[in-house]
N, CA, C and O atoms as CSV, one atom per row, in Angstrom:
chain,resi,resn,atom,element,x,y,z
A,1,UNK,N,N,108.524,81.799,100.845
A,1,UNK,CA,C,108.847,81.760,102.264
A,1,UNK,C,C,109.784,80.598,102.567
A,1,UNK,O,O,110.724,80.611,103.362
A,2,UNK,N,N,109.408,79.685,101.871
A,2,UNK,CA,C,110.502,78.388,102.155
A,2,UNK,C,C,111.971,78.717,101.830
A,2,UNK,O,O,112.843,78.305,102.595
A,3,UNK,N,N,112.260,79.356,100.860
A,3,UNK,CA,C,113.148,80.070,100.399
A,3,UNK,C,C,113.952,80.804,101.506
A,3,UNK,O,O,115.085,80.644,101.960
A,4,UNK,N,N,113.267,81.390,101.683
A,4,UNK,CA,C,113.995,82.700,102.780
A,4,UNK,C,C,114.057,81.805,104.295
A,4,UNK,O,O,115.017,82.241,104.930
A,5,UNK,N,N,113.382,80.762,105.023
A,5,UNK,CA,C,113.539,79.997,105.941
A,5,UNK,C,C,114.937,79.184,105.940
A,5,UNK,O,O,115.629,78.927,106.926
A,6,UNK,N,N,115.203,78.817,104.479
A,6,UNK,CA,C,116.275,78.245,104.611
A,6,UNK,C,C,118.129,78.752,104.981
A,6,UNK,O,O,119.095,78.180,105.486
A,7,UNK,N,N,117.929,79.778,104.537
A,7,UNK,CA,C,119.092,80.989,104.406
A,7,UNK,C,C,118.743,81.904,105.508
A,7,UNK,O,O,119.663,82.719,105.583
A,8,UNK,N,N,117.615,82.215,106.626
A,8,UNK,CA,C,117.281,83.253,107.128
A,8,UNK,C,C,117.485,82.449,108.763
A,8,UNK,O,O,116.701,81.525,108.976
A,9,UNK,N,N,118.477,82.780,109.850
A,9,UNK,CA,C,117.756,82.065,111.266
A,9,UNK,C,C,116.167,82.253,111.534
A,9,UNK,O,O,115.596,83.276,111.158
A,10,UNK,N,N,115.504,81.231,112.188
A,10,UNK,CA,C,114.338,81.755,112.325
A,10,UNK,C,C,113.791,82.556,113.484
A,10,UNK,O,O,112.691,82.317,113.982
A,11,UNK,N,N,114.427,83.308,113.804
A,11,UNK,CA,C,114.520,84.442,114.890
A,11,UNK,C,C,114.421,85.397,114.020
A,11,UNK,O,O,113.711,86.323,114.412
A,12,UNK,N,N,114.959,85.546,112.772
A,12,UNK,CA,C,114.742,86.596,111.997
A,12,UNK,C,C,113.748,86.662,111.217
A,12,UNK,O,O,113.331,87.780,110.914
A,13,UNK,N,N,113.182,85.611,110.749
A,13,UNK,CA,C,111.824,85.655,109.970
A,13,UNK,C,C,110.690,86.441,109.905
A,13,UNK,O,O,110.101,87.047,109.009
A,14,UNK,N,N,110.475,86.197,111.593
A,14,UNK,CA,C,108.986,87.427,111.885
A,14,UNK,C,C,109.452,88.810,111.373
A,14,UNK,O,O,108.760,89.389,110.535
A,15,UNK,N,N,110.608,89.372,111.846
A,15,UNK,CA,C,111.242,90.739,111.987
A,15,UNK,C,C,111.234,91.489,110.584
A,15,UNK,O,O,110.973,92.652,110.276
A,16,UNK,N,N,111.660,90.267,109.785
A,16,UNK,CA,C,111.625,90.304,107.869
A,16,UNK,C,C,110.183,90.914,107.724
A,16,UNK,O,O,109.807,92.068,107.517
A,17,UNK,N,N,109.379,89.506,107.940
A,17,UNK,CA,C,108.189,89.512,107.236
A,17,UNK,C,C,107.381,90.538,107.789
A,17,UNK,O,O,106.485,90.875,107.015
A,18,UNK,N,N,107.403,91.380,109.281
A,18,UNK,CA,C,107.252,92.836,109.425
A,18,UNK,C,C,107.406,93.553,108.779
A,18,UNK,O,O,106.446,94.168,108.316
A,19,UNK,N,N,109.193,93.952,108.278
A,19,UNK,CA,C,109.398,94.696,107.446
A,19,UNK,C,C,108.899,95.409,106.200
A,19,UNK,O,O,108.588,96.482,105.684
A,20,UNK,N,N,109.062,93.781,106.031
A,20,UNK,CA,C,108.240,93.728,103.874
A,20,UNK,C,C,106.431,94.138,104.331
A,20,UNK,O,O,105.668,94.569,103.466
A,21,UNK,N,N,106.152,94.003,105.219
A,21,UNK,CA,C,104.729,94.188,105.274
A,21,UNK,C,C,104.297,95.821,105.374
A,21,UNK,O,O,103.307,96.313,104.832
A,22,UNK,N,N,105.281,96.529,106.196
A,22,UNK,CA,C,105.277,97.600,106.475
A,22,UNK,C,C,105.877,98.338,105.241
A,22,UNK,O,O,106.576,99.271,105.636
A,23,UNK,N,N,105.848,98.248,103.941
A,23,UNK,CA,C,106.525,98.665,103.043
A,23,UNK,C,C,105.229,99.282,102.333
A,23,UNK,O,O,105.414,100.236,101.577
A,24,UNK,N,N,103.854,98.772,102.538
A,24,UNK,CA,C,102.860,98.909,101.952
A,24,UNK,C,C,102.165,100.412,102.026
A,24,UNK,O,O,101.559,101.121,101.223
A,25,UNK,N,N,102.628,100.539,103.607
A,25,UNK,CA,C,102.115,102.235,104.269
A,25,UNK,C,C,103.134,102.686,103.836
A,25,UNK,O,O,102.799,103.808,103.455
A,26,UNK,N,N,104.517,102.523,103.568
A,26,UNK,CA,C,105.645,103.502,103.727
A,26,UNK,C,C,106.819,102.808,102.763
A,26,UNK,O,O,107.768,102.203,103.262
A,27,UNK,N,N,106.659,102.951,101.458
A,27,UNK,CA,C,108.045,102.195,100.561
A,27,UNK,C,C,109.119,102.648,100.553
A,27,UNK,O,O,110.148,102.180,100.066
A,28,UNK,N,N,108.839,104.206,101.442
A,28,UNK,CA,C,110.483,104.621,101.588
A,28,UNK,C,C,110.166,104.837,103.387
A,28,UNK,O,O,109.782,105.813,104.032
A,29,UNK,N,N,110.499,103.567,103.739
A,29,UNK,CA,C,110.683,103.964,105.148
A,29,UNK,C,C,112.407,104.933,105.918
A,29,UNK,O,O,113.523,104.615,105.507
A,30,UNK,N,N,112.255,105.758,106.726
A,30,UNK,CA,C,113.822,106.013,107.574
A,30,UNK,C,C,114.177,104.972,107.319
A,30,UNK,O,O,113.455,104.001,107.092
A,31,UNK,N,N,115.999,105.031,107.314
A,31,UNK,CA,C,116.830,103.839,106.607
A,31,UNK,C,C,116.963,103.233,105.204
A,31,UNK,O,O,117.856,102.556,104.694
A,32,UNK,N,N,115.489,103.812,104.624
A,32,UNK,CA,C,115.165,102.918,103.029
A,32,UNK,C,C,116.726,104.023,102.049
A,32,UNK,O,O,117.029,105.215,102.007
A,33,UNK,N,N,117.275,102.772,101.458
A,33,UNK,CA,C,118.460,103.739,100.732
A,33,UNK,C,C,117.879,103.139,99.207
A,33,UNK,O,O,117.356,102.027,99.134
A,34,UNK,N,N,118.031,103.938,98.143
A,34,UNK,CA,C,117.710,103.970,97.059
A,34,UNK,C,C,119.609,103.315,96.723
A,34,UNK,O,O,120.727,103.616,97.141
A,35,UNK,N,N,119.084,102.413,95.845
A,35,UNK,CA,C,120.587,101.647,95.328
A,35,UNK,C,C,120.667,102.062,93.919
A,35,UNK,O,O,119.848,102.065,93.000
A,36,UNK,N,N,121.990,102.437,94.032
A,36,UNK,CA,C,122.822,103.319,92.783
A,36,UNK,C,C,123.070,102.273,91.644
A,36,UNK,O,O,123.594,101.173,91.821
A,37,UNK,N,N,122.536,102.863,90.226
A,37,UNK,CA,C,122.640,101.882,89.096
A,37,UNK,C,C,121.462,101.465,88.696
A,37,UNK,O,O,121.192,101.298,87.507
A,38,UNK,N,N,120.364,101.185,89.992
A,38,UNK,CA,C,119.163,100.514,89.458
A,38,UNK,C,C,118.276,101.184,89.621
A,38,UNK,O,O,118.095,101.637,90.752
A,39,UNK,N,N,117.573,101.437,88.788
A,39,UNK,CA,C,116.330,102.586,88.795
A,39,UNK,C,C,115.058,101.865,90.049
A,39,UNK,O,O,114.723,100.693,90.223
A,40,UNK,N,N,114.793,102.610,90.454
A,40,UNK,CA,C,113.704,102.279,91.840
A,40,UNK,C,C,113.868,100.955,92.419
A,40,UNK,O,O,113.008,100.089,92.579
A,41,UNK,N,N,115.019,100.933,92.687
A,41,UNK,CA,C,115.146,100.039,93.208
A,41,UNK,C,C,116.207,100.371,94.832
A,41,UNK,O,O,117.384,100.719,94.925
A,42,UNK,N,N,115.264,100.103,95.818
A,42,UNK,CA,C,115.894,100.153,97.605
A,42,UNK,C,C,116.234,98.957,98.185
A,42,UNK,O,O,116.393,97.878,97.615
A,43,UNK,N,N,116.347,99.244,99.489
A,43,UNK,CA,C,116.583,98.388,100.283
A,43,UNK,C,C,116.552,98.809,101.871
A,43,UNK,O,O,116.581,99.957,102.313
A,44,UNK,N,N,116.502,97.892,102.426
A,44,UNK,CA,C,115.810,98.448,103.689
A,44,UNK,C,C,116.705,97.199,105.009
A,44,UNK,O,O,116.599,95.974,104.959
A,45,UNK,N,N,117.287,97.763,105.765
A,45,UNK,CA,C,117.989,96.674,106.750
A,45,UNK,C,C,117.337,96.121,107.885
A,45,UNK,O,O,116.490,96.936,108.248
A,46,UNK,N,N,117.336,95.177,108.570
A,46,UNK,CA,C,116.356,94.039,109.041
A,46,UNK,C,C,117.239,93.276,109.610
A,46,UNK,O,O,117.345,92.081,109.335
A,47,UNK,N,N,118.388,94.241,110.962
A,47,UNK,CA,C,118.860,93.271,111.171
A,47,UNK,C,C,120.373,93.018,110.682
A,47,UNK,O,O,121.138,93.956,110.460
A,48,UNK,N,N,120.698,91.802,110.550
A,48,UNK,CA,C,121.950,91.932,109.864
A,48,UNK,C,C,121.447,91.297,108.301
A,48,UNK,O,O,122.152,90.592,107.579
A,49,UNK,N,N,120.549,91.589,108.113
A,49,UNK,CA,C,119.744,91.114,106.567
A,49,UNK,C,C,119.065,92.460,106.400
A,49,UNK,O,O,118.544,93.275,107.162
A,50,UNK,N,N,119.368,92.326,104.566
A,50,UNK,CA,C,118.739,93.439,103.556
A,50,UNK,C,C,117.514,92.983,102.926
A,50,UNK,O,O,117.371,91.796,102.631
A,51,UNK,N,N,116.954,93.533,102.786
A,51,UNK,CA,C,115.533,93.500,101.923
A,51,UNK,C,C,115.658,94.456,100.567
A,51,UNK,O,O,115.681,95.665,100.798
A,52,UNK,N,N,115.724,94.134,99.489
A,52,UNK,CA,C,115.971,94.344,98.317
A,52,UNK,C,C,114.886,94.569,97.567
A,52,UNK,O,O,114.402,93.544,97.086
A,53,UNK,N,N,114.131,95.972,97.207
A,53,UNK,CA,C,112.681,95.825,96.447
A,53,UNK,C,C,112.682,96.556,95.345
A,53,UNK,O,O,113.614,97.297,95.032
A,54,UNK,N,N,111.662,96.401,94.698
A,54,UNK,CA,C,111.571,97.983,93.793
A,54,UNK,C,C,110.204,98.465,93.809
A,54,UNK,O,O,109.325,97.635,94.041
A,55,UNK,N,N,109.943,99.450,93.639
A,55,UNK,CA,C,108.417,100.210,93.652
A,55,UNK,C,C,108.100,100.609,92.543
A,55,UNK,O,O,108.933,101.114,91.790
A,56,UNK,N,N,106.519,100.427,92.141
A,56,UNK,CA,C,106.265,100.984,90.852
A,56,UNK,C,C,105.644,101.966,91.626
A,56,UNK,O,O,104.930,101.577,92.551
A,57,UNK,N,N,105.797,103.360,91.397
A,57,UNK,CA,C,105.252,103.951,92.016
A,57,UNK,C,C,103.328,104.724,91.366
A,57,UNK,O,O,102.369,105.302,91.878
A,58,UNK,N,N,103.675,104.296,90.231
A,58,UNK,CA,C,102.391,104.244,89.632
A,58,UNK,C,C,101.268,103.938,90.145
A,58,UNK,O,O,100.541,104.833,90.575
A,59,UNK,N,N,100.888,102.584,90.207
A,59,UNK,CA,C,100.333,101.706,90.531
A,59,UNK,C,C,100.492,100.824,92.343
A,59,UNK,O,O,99.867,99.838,92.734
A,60,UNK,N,N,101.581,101.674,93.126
A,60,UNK,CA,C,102.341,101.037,94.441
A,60,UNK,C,C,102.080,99.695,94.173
A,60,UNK,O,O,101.068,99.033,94.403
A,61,UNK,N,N,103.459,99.296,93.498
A,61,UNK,CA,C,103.484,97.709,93.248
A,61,UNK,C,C,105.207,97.972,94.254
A,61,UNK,O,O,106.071,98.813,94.006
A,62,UNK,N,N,105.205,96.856,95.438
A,62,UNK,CA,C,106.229,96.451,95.626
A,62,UNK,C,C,106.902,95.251,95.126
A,62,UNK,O,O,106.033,94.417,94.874
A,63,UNK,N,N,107.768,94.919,94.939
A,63,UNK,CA,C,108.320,93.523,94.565
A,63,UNK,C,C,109.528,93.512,95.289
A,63,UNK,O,O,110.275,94.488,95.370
A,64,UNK,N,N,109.808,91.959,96.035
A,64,UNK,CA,C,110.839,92.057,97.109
A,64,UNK,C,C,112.038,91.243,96.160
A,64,UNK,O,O,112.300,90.044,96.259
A,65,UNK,N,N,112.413,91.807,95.616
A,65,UNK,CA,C,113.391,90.578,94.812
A,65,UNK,C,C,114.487,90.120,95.517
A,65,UNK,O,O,115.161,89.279,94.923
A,66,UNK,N,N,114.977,90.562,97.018
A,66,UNK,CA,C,115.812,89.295,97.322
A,66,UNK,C,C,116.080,89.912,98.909
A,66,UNK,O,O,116.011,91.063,99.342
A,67,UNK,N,N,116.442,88.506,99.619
A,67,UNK,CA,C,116.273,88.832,101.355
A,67,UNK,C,C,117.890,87.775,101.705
A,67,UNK,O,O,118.280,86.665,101.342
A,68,UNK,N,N,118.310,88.618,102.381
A,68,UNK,CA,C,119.620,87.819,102.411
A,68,UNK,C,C,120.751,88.980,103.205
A,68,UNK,O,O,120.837,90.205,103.287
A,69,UNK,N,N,121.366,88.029,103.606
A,69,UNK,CA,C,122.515,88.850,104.711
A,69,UNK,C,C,123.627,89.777,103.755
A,69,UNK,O,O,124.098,89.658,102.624
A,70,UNK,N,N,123.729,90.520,104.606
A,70,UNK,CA,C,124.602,91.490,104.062
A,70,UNK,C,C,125.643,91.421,102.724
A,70,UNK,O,O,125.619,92.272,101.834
A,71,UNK,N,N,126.361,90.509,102.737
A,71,UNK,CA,C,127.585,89.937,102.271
A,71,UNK,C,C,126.840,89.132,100.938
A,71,UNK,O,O,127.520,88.973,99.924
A,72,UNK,N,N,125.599,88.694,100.971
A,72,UNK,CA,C,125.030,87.943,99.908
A,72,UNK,C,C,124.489,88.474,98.856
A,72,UNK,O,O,124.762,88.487,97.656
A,73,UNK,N,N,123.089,89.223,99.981
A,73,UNK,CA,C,122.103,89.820,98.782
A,73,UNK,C,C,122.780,90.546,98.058
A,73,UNK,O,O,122.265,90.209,96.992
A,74,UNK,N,N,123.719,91.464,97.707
A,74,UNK,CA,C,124.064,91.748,96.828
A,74,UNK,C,C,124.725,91.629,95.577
A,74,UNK,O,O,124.974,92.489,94.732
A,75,UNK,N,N,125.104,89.709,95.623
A,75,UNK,CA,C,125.682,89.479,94.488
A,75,UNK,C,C,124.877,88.780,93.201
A,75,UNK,O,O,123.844,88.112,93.238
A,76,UNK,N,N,125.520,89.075,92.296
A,76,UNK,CA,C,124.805,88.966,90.889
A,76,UNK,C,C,123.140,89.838,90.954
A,76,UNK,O,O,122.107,89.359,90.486
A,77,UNK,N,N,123.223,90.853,91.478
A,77,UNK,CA,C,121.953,91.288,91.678
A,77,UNK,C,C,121.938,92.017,90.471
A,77,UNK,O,O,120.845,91.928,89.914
A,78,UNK,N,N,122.960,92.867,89.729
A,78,UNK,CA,C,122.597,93.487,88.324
A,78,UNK,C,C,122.392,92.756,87.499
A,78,UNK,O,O,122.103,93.162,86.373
């Protein structure tokens, strides 16, 4: 969380940490786009920030591997 406070306004924080919470009932929420190249791996918009996860769908394991504005989260992500 300290992480994401630093890079995130904190107007956006709650809205995030909604998001990622609501991923638990619904890992493919409306909007959730499956990202090309990486196997189960989505993302979900929050704003002018992405939420970056993958699902085991086995076991419903989410993992949020990265929260960050548009222009960011996506680099060096492969």
């Amino acid at each position: 969380m300290e992480e994401i406070s630093k890079q995130i306004s904190k107007e956006h924080i709650p809205r995030i940490i909604h998001a990622v919470e609501q991923l638990v009932t619904d890992p493919f929420p409306s909007g959730s786009r499956k990202m090309s190249q990486m196997e189960s791996t989505h993302r979900i918009r929050v704003g002018e920030y992405r939420v970056v996860y993958t699902v085991d769908k086995e076991v419903l394991v989410i993992d949020v591997i990265r929260v960050g504005s548009r222009g960011k989260v996506y680099k060096n992500l492969l």
